[in-house]
DOKOLTOR-111092 format. One record per atom (N, C-alpha, C, O, CB): residue in three letters; x, y, z. Coordinates in steps of 0.05 Angstrom, whole numbers, padded with zeros to 5 digits, always signed. Glycine has a CB too. Example, Ala and Ser with C-alpha at 12.3 -4.5 7.8 and 13.67 -1.06 7.14 Angstrom:
<pts>
ala+00264-00114+00156/ala+00246-00090+00156/ala+00264-00066+00156/ala+00285-00066+00169/ala+00226-00089+00181/ser+00257-00045+00142/ser+00273-00021+00143/ser+00258+00001+00157/ser+00268+00023+00161/ser+00282-00012+00114/
</pts>
This chain:
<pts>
unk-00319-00070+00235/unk-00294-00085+00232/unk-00271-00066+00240/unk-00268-00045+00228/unk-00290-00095+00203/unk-00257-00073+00258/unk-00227-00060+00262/unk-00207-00064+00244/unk-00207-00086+00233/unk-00215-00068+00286/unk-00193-00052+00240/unk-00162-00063+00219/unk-00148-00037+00226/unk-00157-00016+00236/unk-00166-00068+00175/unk-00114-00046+00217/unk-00094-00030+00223/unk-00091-00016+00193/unk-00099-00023+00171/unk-00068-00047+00236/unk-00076+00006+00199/unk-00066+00004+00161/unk-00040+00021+00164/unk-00041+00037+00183/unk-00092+00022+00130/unk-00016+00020+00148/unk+00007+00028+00152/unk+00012+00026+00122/unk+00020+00008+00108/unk+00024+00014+00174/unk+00003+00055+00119/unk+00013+00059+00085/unk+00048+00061+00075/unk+00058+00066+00053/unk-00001+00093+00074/unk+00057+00056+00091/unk+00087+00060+00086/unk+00099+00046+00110/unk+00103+00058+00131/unk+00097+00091+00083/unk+00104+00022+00104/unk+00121+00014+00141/unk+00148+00026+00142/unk+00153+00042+00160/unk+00129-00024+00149/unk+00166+00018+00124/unk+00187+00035+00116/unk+00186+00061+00135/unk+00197+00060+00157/unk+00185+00043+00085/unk+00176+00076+00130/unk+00167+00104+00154/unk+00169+00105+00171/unk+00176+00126+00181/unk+00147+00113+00162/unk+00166+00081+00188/unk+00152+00073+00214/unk+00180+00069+00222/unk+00179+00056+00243/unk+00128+00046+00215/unk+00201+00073+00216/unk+00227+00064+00233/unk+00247+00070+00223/unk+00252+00062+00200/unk+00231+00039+00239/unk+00261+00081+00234/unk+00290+00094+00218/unk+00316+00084+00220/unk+00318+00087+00245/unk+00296+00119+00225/unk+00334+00077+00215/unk+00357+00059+00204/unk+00379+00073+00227/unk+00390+00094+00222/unk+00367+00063+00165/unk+00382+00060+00247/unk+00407+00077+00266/unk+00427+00072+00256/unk+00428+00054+00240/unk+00413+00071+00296/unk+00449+00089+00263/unk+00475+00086+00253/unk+00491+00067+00276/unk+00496+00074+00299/unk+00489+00116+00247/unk+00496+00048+00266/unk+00516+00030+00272/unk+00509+00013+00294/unk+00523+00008+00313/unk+00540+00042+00276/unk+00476+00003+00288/unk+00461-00010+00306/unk+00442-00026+00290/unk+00446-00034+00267/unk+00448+00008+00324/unk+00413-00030+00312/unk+00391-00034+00312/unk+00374-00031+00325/unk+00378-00020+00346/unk+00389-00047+00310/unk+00349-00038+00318/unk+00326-00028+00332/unk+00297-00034+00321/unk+00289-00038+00298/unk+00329+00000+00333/unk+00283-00034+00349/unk+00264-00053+00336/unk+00242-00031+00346/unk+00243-00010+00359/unk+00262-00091+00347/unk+00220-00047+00333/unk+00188-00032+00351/unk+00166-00033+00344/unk+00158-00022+00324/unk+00185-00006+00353/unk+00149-00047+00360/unk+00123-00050+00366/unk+00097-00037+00347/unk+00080-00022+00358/unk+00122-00040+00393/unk+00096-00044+00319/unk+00074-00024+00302/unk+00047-00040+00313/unk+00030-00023+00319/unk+00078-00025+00262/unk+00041-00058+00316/unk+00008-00074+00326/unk+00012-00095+00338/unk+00028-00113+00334/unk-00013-00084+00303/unk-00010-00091+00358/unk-00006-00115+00372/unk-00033-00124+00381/unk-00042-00112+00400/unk+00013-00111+00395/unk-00049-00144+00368/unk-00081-00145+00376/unk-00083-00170+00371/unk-00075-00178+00350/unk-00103-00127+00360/unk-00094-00189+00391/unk-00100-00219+00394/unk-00071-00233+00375/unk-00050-00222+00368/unk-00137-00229+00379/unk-00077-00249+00372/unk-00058-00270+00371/unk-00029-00256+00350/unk-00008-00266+00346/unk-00077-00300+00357/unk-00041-00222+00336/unk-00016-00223+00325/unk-00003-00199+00324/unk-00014-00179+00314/unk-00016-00233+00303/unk+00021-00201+00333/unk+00044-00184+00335/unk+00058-00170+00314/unk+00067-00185+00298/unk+00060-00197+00345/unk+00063-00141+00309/unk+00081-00138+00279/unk+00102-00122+00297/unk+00096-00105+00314/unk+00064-00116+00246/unk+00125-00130+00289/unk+00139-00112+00297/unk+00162-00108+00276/unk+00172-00127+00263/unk+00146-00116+00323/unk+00172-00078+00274/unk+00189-00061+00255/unk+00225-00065+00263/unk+00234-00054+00284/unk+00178-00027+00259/unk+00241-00079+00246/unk+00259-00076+00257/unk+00290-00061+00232/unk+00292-00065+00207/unk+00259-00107+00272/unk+00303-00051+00245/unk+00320-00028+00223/unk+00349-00038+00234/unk+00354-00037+00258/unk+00314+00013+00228/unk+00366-00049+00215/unk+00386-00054+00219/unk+00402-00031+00205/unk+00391-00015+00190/unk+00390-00080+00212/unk+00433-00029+00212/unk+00449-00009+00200/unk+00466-00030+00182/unk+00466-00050+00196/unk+00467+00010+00222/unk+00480-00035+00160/unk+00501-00054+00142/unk+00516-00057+00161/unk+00526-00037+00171/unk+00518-00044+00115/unk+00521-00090+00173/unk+00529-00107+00187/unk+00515-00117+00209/unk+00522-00138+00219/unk+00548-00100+00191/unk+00504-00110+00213/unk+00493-00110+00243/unk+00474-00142+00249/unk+00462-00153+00231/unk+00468-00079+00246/unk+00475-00146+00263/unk+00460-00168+00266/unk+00446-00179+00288/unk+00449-00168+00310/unk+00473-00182+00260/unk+00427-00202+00286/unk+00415-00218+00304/unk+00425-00240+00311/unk+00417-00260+00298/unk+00394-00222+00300/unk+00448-00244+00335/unk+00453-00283+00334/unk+00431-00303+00332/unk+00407-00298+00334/unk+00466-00295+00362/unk+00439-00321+00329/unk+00424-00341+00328/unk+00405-00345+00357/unk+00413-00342+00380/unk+00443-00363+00321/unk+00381-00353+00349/unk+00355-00340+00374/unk+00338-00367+00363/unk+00345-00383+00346/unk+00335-00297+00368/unk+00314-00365+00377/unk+00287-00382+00383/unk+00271-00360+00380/unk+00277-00338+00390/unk+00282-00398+00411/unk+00251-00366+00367/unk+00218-00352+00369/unk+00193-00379+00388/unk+00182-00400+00380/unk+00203-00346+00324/unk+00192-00371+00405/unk+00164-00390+00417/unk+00138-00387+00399/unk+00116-00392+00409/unk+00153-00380+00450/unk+00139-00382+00383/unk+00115-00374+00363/unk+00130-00380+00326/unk+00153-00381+00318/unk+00105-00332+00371/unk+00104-00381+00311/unk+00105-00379+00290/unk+00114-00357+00285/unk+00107-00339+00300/unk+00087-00383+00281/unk+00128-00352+00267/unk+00139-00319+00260/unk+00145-00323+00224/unk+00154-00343+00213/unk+00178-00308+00283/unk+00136-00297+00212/unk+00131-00294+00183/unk+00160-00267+00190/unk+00162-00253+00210/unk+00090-00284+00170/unk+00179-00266+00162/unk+00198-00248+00154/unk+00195-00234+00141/unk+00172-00244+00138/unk+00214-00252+00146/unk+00195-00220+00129/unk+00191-00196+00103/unk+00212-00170+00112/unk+00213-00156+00132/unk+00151-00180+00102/unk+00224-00171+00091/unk+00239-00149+00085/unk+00236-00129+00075/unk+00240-00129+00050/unk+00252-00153+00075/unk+00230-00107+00084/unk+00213-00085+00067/unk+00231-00067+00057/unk+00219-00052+00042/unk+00191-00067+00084/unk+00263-00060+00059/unk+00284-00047+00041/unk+00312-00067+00044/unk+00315-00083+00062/unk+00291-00013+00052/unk+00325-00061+00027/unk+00343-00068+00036/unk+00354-00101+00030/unk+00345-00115+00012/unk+00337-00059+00060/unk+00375-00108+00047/unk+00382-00144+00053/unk+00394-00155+00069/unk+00414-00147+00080/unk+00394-00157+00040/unk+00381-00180+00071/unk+00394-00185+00103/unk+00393-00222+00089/unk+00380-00236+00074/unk+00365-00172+00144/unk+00421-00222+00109/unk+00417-00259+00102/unk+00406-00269+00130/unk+00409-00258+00151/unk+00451-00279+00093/unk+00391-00297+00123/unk+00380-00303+00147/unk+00389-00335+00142/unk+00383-00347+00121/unk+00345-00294+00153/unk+00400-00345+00160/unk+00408-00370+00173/unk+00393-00384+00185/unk+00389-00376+00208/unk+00424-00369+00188/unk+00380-00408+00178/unk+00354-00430+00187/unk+00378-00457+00177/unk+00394-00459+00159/unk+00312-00427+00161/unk+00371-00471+00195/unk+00374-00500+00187/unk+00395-00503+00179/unk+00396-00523+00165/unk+00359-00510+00170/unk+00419-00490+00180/unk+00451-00486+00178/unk+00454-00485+00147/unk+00471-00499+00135/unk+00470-00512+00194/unk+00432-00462+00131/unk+00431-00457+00108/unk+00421-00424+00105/unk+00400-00413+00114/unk+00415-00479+00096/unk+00440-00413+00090/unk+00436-00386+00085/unk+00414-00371+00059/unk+00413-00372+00034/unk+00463-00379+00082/unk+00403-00362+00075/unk+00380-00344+00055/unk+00388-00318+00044/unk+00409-00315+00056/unk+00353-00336+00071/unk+00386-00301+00032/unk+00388-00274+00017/unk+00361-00267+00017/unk+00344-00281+00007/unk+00402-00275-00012/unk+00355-00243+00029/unk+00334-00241+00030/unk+00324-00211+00022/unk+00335-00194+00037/unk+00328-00251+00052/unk+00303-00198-00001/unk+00302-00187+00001/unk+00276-00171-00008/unk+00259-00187-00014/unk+00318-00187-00002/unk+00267-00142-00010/unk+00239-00136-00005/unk+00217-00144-00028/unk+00196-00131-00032/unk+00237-00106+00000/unk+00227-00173-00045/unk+00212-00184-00045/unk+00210-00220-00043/unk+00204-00239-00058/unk+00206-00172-00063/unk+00218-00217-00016/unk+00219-00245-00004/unk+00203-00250+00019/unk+00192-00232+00030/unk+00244-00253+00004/unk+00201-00271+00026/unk+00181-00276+00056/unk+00188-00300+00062/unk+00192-00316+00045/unk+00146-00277+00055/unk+00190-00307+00091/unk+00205-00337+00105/unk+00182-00334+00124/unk+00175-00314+00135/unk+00243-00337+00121/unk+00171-00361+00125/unk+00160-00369+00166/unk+00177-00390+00166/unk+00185-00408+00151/unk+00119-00382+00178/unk+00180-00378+00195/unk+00192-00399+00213/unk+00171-00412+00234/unk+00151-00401+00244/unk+00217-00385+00229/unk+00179-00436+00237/unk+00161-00446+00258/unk+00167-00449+00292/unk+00191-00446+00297/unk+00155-00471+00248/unk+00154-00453+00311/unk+00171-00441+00330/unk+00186-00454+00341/unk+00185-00479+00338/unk+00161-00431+00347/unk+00204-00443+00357/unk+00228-00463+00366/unk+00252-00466+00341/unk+00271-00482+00345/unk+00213-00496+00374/unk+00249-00453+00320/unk+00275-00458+00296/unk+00292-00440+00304/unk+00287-00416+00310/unk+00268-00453+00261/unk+00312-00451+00304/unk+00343-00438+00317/unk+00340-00419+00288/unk+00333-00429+00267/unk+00380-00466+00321/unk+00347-00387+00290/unk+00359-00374+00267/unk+00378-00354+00268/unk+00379-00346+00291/unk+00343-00364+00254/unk+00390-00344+00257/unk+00400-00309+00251/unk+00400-00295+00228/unk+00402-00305+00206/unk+00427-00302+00255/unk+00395-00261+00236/unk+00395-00250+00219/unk+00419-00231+00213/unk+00430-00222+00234/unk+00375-00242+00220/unk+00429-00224+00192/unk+00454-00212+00191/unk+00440-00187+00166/unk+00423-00194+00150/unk+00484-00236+00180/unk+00449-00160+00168/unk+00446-00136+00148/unk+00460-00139+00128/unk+00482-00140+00140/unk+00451-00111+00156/unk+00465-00141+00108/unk+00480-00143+00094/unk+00482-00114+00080/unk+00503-00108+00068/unk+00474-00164+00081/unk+00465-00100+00083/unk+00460-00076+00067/unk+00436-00055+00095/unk+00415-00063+00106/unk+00439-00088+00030/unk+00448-00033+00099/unk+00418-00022+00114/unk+00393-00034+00100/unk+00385-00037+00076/unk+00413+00013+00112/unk+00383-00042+00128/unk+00349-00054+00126/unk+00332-00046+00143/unk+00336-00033+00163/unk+00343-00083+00130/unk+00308-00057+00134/unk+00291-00056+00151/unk+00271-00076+00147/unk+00264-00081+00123/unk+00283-00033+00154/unk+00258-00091+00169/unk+00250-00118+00163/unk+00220-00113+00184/unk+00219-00098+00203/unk+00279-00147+00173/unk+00196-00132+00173/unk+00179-00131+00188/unk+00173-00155+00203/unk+00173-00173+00186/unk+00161-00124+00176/unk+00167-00166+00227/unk+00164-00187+00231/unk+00144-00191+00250/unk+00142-00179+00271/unk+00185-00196+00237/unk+00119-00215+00236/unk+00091-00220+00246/unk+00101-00241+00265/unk+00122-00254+00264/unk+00067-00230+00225/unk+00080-00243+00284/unk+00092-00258+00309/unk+00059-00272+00308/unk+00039-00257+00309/unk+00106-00236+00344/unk+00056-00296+00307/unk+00030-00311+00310/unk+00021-00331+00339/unk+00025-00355+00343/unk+00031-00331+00284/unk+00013-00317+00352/unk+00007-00331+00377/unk-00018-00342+00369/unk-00036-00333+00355/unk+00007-00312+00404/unk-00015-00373+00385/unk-00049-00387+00386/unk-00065-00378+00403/unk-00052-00376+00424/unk-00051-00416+00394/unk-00095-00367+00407/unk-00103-00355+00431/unk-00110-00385+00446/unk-00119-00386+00469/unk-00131-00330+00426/
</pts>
């Protein structure tokens, strides 16, 4: 059996100053993780995922905007979105957020 393991994702990505940034921790058949580190304010406009996509917040808080309703979100919360849902994310606090990407093979 193969498996990934990432004893600390937190680790895996460091909080720029007065930005963001994302990055690629696994990527094997249908699913995608990728690490993303906001600085307090910073944000994602409102976007599309062509895929299922799962949220998790692993420090930190970020509000996220679905369905012209605001979320607070934080490292112990989790959102899927389904694909094609208009959203944004905003920092509210340095974060850092993980986000699974579910492709159908």
């Amino acid at each position: 059996m193969t498996y990934s393991l990432f004893e600390d994702v937190a680790a895996e990505i460091d909080i720029p100053e007065d930005g963001t940034l994302s990055r690629v921790l696994a990527k094997d058949g249908p699913i995608r993780l990728v690490a993303f580190a906001f600085d307090a304010g910073q944000e994602l406009t409102e976007h599309t995922a062509s895929v299922p996509v799962v949220v998790q917040v692993v420090s930190g808080s970020l509000t996220v905007e679905v369905a012209g309703e605001r979320h607070r979100l934080t490292p112990r919360s989790w959102m899927l979105l389904g694909p094609g849902e208009p959203h944004s994310v905003y920092a509210d606090e340095p974060s850092k957020m993980l986000l699974t990407m579910i492709r159908s093979e």
